[in-house]
N, C-alpha and C positions, 0 to 999 in steps of 0.2 A: 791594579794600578791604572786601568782602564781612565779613571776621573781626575787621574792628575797630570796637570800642564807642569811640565817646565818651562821656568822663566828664567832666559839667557839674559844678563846685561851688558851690553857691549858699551862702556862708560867712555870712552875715549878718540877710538881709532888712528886714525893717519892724517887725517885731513883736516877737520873741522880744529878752528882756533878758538881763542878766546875772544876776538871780533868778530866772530859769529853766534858766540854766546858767551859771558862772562862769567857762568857756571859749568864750564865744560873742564873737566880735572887733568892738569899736566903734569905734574911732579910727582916723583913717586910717596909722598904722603899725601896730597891731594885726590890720587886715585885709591888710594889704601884706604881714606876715610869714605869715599865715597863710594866704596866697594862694600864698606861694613854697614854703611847706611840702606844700601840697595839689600845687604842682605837680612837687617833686620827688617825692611817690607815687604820681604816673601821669595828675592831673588835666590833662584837655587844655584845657577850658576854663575861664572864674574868670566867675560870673556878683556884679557887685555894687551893691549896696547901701550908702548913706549914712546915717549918725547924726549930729546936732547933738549937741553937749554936756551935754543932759540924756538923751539917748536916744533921743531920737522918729528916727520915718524923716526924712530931708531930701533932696530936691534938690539941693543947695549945689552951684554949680559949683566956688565952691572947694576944697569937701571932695572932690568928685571926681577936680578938680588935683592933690591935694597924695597923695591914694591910689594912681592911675593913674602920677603921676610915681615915687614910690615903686618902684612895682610893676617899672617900665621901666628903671628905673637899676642893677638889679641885670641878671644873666644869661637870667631866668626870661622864656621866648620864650612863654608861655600864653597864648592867644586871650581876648580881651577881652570881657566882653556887658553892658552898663551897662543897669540897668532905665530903664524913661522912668515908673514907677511906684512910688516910694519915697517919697510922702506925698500923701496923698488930700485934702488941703488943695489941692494944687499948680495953678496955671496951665496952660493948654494949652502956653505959653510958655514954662515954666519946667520942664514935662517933657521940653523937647527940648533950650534951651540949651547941657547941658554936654556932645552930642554932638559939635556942632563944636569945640569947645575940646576935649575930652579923644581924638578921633578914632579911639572903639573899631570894633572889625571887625563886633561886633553889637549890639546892644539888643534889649531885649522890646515886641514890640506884642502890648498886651492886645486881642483885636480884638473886643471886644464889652463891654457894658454889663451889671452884676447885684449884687441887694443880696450885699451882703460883709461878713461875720460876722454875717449877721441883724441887725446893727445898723445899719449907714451903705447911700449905695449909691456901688460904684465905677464911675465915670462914664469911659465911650468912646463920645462920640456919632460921628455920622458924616463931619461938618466934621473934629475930630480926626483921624479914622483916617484920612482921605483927606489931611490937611496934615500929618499924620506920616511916612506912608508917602512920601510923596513928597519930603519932609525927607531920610526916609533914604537915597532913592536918588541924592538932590543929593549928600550928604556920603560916597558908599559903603559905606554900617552897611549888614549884613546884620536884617531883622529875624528875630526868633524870635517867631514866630507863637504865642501865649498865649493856650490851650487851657482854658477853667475848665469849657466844657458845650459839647454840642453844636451849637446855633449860630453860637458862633466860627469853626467849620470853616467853615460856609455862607458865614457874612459874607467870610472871608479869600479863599472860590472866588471870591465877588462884586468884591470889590478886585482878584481879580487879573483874571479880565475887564475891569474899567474902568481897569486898568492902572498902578493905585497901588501893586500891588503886582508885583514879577515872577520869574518861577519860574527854578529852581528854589526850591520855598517851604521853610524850616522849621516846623516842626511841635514844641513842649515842650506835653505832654497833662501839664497842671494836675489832680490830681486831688486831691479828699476836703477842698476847703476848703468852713469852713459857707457855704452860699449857691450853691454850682457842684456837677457830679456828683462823686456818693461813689464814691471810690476800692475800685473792685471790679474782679477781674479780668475780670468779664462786659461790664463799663464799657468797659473796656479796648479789650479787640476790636472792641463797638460802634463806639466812637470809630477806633482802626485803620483799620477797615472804609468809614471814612467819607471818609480818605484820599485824594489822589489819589496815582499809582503814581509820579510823577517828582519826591514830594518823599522829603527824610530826615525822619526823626522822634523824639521822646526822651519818654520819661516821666518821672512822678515819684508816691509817696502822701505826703500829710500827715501825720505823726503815724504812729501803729497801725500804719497801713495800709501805712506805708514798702515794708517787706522783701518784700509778695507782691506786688508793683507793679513792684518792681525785680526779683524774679526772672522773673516774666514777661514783662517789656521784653525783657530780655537774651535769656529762649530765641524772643521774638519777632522777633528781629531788628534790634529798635529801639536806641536808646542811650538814656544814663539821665542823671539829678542826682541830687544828696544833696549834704547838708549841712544847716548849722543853722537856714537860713532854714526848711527845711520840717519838720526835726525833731531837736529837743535829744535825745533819748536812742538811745543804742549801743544798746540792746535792754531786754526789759522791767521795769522800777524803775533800769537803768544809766545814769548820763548819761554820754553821750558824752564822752573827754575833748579832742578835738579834731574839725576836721575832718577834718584826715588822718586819722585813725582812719576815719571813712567812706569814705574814699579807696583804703586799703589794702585795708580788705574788699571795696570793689566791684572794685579789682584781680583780687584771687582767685578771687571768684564769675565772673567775665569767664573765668579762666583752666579752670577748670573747668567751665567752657560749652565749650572748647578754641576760644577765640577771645582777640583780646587787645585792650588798654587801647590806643586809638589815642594817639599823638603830637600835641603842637600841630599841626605842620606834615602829619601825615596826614589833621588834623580840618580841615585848612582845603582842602585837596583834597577829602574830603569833602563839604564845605559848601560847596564853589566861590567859596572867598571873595576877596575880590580886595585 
């Protein structure tokens, strides 16, 4: 499995609107189609995000219901990663709620605390991460370990020591949002570096930054994301007109790494998911 990349799609997130890009999916049939889209061009996994009605991020477990159901009733066998961070309003309660109901293979634990967009701060204290983590491992969610700076790592070796967490760990290196480290290659390898050797790992850049983030994942080793949560535009003044459109590119650049886009089913051997 050495030559195969996972390719995460994070189709959504929290922030970016439909005035930032008119192909960015908010309803839960809108992400449902565009999750099946992403996975017929190679995405192995669908990382998502909730919208309420006016646009804001939301928890909703029913909005998650009604996506996830979606998503399932069709053919499309794409591994599952439900954020537990899709509105900074949210309950510690209410970021875990629709894991049991929705019974994804992963979720995100953001495993640390820092101001977020210079303006708010997003909050992971350590009651959280320790009654998350072990949330997860009650219900079988893989977590993905959410990487904004380099303390996260420390904090995540810490948990797994005290056993909230248990290896083999994932590893998504968050990179270039305001508040966390900027998305630089030198970043990069720091972070790498920081590593322990028995876990997997994925990158991603914000914005700008995307494209030298993702080609040095790829010749790193590591596996990647893309999509709209972290960046509307296909390249520079282009907006994106899809996700699969990020999907199909990271296909090729995969394939001219002379490695390939793993399968649902090779990402879960991978990731050892149960």
């Amino acid at each position: 499995m050495k030559d195969k990349v996972i390719i995460t799609v994070a189709t959504t997130g929290a922030f970016p609107t439909k005035a930032h890009n008119p192909a960015i999916p908010m309803t839960p049939q809108e992400i449902a189609d565009d999750v099946y889209a992403c996975w017929k061009a190679g995405a192995a996994v669908a990382h998502l995000h909730m919208r309420d009605e006016n646009g804001a991020g939301t928890m909703s477990v029913e909005k998650f219901e009604e996506t996830v159901a979606l998503i399932r009733k069709t053919d499309c066998d794409i591994v599952l990663n439900c954020t537990t961070s899709g509105d900074l309003n949210a309950t510690d309660d209410t970021r875990m709620m629709h894991l049991e109901k929705v019974k994804p293979e992963m979720a995100s634990y953001d495993c640390g605390t820092m101001n977020w967009m210079h303006s708010t701060v997003f909050y992971n204290t350590p009651p959280f991460l320790e009654k998350l983590g072990l949330y997860m491992q009650a219900h079988n969610v893989k977590p993905e370990i959410e990487v904004f700076d380099a303390s996260f790592i420390y904090n995540a070796l810490y948990y797994l020591k005290k056993g909230v967490l248990k290896a083999p760990l994932h590893f998504q290196l968050c990179m270039g949002a305001p508040g966390g480290i900027a998305a630089t290659i030198e970043n990069l390898v720091f972070l790498k570096n920081l590593l322990p050797e028995d876990c997997t790992w994925s990158a991603f850049g914000i914005g700008a930054n995307h494209l030298p983030i993702l080609y040095t994942t790829i010749a790193m080793g590591g596996h990647i994301r893309i999509g709209m949560e972290d960046n509307v535009y296909y390249s520079k003044g282009e907006l994106a007109k899809s996700n699969s459109q990020f999907v199909e590119r990271a296909v090729r650049l995969i394939k001219e790494a002379n490695k390939q886009a793993a399968t649902p089913d090779e990402a879960r051997q991978i990731l050892q998911l149960k």
